[in-house]
N, C-alpha and C positions, 0 to 999 in steps of 0.2 A: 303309145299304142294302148286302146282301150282294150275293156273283156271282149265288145261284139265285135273288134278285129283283130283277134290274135288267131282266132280260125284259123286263119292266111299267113301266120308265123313262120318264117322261116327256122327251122330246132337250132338252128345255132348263133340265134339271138345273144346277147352279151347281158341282155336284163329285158325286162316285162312289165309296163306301166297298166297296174287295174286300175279305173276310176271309181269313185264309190258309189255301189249298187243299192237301189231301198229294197228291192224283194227277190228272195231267192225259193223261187219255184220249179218245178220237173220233176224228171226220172232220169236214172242214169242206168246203164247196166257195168256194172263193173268189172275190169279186169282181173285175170285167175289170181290168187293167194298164191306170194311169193314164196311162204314156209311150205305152204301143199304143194308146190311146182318143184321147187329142190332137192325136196325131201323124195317126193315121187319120182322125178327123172333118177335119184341116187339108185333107190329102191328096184324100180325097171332092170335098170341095170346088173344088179347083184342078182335078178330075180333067174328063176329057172321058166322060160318060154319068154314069148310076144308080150307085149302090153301096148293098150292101145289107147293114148292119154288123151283126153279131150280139154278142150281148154284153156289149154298152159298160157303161164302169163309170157307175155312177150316182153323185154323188156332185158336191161344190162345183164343183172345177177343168174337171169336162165339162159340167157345167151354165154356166160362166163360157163354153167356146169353141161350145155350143152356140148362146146368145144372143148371142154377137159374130158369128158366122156368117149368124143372125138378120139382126140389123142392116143387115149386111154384102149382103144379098139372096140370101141362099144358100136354097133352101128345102128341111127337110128334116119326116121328119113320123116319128114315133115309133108304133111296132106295137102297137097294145090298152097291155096291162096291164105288155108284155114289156120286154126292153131291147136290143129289136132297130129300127133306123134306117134308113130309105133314105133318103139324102142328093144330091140335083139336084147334079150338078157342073155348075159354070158355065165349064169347057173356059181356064182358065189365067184369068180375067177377074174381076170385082166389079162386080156387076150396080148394086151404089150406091157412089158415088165420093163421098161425104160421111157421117162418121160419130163419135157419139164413143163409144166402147167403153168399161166397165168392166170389168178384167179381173183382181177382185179378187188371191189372192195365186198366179196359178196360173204357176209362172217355163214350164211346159208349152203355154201357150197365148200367154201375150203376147211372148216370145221366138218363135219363129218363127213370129207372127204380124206381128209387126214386119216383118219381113225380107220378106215376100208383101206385103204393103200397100205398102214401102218400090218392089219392085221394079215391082209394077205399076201403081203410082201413084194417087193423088186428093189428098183433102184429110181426114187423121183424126186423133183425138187418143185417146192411152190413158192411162188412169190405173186405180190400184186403191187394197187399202186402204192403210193409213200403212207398214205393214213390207212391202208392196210396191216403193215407193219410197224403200225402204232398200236393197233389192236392186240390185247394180249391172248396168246394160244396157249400158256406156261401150264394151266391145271389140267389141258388136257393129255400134254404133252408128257408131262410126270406121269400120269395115269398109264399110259400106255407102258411108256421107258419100263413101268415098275415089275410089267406081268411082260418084259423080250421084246418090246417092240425098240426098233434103233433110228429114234429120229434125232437129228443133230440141226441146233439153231446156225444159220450162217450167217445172222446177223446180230442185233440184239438178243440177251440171254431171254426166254420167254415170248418172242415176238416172232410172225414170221419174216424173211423168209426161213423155209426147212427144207432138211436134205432125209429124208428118209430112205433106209435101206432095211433088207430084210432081216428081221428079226428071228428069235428061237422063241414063238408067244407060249406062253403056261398059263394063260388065263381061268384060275377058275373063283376066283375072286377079287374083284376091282374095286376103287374109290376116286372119288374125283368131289374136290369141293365144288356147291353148288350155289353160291352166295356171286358170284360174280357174270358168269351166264349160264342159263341154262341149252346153250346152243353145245356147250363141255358134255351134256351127262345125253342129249340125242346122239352123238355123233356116238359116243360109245352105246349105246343101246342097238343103233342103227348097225353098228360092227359087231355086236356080239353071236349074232346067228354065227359068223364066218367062225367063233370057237370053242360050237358048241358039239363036235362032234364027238368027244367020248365023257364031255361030263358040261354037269349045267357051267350056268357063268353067273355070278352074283355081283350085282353094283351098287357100292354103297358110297351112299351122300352124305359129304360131309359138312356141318353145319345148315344154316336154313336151303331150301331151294329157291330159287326167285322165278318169276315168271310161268309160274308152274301149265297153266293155258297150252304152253309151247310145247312140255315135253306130255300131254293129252293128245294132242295133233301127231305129235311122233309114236304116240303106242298104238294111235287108230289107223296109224297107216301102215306101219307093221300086223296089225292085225290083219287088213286086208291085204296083204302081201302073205297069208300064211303063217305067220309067229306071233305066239302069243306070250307075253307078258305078263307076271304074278307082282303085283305092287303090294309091298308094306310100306302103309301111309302112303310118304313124299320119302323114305331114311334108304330104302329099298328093292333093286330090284332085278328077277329072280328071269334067268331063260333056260327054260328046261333044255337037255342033250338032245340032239338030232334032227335040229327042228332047220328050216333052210325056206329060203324063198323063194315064194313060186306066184307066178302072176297071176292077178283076178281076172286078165282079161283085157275088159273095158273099166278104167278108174275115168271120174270128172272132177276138174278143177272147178273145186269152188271160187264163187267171188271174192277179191281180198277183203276182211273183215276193218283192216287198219286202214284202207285206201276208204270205205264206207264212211270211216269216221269226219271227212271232212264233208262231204254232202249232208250228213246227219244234223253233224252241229251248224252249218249254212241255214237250213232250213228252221232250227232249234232258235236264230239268230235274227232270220230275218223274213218270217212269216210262214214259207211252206206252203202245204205243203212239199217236202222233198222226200221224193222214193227212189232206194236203192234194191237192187235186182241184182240175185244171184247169191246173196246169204238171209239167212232170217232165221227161225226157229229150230230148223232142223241142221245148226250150222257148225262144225267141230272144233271152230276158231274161236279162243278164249276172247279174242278184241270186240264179239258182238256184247259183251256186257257192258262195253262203250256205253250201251244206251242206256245204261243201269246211273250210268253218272251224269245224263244227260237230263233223264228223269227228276233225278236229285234236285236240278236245277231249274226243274220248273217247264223242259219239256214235254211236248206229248209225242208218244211214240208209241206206233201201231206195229205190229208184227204179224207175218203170213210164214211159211215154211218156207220157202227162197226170196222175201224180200222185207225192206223196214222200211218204214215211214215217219218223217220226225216232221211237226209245225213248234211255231211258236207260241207261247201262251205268255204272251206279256215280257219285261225285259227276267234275264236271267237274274237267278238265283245263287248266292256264293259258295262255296263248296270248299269243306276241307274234308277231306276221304284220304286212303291208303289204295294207291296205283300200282303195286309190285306186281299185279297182276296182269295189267295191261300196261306196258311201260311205254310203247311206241300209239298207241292212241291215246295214250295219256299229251301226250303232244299237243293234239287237237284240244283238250279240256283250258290248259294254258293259255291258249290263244282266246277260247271262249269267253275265257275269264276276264277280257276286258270287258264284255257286253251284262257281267254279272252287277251285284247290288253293293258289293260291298268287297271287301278282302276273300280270297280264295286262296288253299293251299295244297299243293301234293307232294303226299307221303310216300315214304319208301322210294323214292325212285333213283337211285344211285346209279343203277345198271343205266342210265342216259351216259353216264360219264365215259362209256367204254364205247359207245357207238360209232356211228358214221362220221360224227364228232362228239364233244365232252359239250352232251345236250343239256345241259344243266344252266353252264354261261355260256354257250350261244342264244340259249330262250333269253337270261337273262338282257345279255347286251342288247337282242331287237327289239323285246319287248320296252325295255326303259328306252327305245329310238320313237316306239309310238307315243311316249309318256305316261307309261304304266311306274308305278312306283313296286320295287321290285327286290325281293329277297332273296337268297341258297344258302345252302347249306350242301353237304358233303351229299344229302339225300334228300332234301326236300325243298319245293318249288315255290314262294308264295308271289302273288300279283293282286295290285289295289288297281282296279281302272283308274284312268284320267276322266274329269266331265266331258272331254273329246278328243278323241286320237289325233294325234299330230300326224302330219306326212309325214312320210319316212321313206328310203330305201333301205332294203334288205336284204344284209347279206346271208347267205346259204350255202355257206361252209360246204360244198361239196356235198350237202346231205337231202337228200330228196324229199325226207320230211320236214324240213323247216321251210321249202320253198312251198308245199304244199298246204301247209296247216298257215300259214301268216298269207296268203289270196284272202282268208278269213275277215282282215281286219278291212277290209275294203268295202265290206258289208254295212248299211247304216244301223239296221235292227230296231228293236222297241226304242233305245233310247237315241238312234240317230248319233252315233257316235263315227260311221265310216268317216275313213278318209281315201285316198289317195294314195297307191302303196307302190312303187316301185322295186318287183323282184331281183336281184341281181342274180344269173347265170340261169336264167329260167329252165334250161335243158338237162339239170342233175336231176329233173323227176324221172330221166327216162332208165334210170335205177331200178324203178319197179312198173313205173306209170307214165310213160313215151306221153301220153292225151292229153294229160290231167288239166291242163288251161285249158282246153277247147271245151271239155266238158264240163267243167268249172264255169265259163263262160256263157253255154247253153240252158242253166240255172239260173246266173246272176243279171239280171236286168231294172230296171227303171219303167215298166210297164205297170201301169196297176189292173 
């Protein structure tokens, strides 16, 4: 199956043959940001009134906190055909105090959903699928344990699934190391309103933070939720007594910034221009500085207030930089890295190893499939092009971003390197991004 007939794909394909494209030109508009949809539908929820979500991404991980919320007695009801949502806030509370939640592999939805069940107590259990509870939950889970909350592992020590039951919280100061995700130090932020009724709450981080972009995303939507936030540095942070959530109203999802990354580098790759629609300058998602490493390497990128634009200026450029910052569009730069001049390497990125899978040797293994000469380390990534990508099939580990970000190598670019790339399980994009070949597709052509 080529790109111009996957259109007509049926989603429960077993794998997805792209043939190799010389020009990647278009527009896309992108689907909602899967950390602004999670974090937003949680937020609605605990909020005090209506909210009226615009946007939201459609897709596994908001269908997963939809139906917990379900559960959970939150009632929310979905506009016609649209993917706009008005969600009942239940004013800081859980209208059902007994539940057991499936929250397949979404670390967006059962990470600081923990921490809100935790703080405001019943009787629930979560579990998801098998590399769910491979993921580790242990620093957050200590964090809580330490200030009354009673969450008990029922499987591995640190892992889920958990049994949470209700606690006696004394929250008035907290810690949670911040070196392994920063999905640990949102989820208690995002819980802390719920106890701050006779005194503040303080959260302190311990050792570095990583991914710090993410918990920016999570202060600016607490802000427009009503709570406001006092940070010292990143060591930090500070929620004053009495503060509660209460709805804006109308909130819009933005475009996903990390879903952007693979249209950006296509076009960076193989002529351009490629426009994305629905993030740009005005945009609260750490992954639009994607473009900042994209730059690095020699493309041009244009920017408006909701949308970016990347062509190619000749073959890439190699790149050694530090990624902590964008770990999941850092994805996409790897894959780029075939089409670069030389040796390329990224830094800092260990937080790949805890993901969807241990991103680290699954880039390595597909990458050395296309015959990229190929290095790791505990945190860092390096790749030598081949003179020409080999065929390959590629597997995708269940992870929506390797199946995404490797469409890339089908690309010929400046120096005519595509090949022939056969995806296996093509349907784990619908994790964040049900479309992503079709509009992938609508880009990649053989037209001059």
């Amino acid at each position: 199956m080529t790109n111009s007939q996957h259109k007509n794909a049926p989603a429960n394909l077993d794998y997805l043959d792209l043939s190799p494209a010389r020009l990647a030109r278009g527009s896309v508009k992108l689907p909602g940001s899967k950390s602004i949809s999670n974090r937003t539908l949680l937020l609605a929820a605990l909020a005090q009134g209506s909210t009226d979500i615009r946007d939201l991404l459609a897709s596994d991980d908001t269908h997963v906190m939809l139906s917990a919320l379900q559960k959970l007695g939150i009632h929310w009801q979905q506009q016609g055909e649209s993917q706009d949502f008005i969600v009942q806030g239940a004013n800081g509370t859980w209208p059902v105090h007994q539940a057991d939640l499936f929250m397949g592999n979404a670390g967006t939805a059962i990470r600081p959903l923990t921490a809100a069940l935790a703080v405001i107590g019943g009787d629930y259990t979560l579990h998801g699928i098998a590399r769910m509870h491979e993921r580790p939950i242990g620093d957050l889970v200590d964090a809580l344990n330490a200030v009354g909350a009673q969450i008990e592992y029922t499987g591995t020590l640190g892992f889920p699934p958990l049994h949470i039951r209700r606690g006696h919280m004394h929250a008035q100061r907290m810690q949670v190391r911040g070196n392994v995700s920063s999905q640990f130090l949102t989820a208690l932020l995002m819980a802390a309103p719920l106890m701050t009724q006779h005194s503040p709450v303080v959260i302190d981080v311990i050792g570095e933070l990583i991914s710090r972009p993410y918990i920016e995303i999570t202060l600016n939507l607490m802000r427009r939720f009503g709570v406001e936030v006092v940070r010292d540095d990143w060591r930090s942070f500070t929620i004053d007594k009495g503060q509660h959530y209460r709805s804006p109203g109308v909130i819009h999802v933005e475009g996903d910034a990390s879903s952007a990354s693979y249209f950006l580098a296509a076009g960076a790759i193989a002529g351009g221009p490629v426009r994305v629609e629905g993030v740009g300058r005005q945009s609260i998602q750490g992954d639009v500085r994607f473009v900042e490493a994209l730059e690095q390497m020699g493309a041009q990128i244009t920017m408006g207030d909701n949308w970016i634009e990347a062509s190619s200026n000749g073959p890439l450029k190699a790149i050694d930089a530090d990624f902590n910052h964008i770990p999941d569009a850092a994805m996409t730069i790897a894959v780029a890295a075939l089409y670069a001049d030389g040796k390329s390497t990224l830094r800092n990125i260990g937080s790949w190893r805890v993901k969807e899978t241990d991103r680290i040797a699954a880039m390595a293994t597909e990458l050395r499939k296309l015959g990229a000469l190929v290095e790791e380390t505990a945190d860092t990534l390096s790749v030598t092009p081949p003179a020409q990508l080999q065929a390959a099939t590629i597997d995708t580990y269940d992870d929506h971003r390797m199946a995404m970000c490797f469409s890339l190598a089908s690309l010929d670019g400046a120096m005519r390197r595509g090949t022939r790339v056969r995806i296996n399980d093509p349907h784990c994009v619908a994790k964040t991004y049900p479309d992503y070949f079709a509009a992938f597709a609508r880009i990649a052509s053989n037209d001059l």
